[in-house]
C-alpha positions as CSV (number, residue, x, y, z in Angstrom):
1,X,-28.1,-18.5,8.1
2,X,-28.3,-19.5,11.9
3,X,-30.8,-17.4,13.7
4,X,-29.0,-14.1,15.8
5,X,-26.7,-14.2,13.2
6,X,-25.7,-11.6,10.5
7,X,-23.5,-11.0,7.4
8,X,-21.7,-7.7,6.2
9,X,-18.7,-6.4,5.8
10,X,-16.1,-6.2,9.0
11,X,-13.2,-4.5,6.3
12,X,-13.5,-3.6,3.3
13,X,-10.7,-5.5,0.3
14,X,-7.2,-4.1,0.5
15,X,-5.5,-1.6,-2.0
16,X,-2.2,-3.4,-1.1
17,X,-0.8,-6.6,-2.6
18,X,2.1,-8.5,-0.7
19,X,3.0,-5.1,1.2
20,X,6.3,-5.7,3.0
21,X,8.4,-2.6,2.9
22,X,7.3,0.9,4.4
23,X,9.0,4.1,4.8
24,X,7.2,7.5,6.4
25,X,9.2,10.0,4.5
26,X,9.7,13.3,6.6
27,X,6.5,14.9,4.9
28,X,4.6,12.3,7.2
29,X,3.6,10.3,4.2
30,X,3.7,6.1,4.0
31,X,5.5,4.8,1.2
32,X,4.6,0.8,0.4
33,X,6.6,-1.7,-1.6
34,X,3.9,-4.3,-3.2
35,X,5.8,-7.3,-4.0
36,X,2.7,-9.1,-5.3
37,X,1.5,-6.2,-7.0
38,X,4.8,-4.6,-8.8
39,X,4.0,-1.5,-7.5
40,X,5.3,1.3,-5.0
41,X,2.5,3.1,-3.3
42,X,2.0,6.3,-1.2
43,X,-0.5,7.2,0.9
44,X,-0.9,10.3,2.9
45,X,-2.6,10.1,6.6
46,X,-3.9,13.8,6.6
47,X,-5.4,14.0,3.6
48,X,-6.2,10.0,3.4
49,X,-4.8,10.3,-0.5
50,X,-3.4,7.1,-1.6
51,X,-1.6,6.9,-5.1
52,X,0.5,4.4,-7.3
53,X,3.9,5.8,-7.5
54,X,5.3,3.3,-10.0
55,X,4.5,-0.4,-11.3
56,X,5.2,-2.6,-13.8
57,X,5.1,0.0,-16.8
58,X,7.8,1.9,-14.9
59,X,10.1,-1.5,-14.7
60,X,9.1,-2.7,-11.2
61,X,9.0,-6.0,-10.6
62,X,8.6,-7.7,-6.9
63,X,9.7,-4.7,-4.7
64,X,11.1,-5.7,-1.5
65,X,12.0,-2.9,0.2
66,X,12.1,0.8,0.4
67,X,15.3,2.9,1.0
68,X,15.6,6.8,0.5
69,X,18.6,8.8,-0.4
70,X,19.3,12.7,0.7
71,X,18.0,14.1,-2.8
């Protein structure tokens, strides 16, 4: 390496794959379509929790989008 400079890490990997759908549902928490990882995520800014709502075992394949209905 060229002296004065340095490696490490800037930001750590991603959790999301292909994420190109969001919805904040009126709890506050971010709902995330995964088109390249067949799965629908949620994460929560005040607790910092982030889950897998479904994937491919639950039939998704390729979200697009996210849309939410009254219920």
């Amino acid at each position: 390496m060229a002296p004065g400079w340095h490696d490490g890490v800037v930001v750590g990997p991603s959790s999301l794959f292909g994420s190109n759908g969001m919805r904040v549902t009126p709890g506050a928490d971010v709902w995330i379509a995964q088109s390249l990882g067949d799965r629908i995520s949620s994460w929560s800014p005040t607790s910092g929790r982030f889950r897998i709502v479904a994937g491919s075992r639950d039939g998704v394949s390729g979200p697009d989008d996210l849309a939410f209905d009254s219920a």
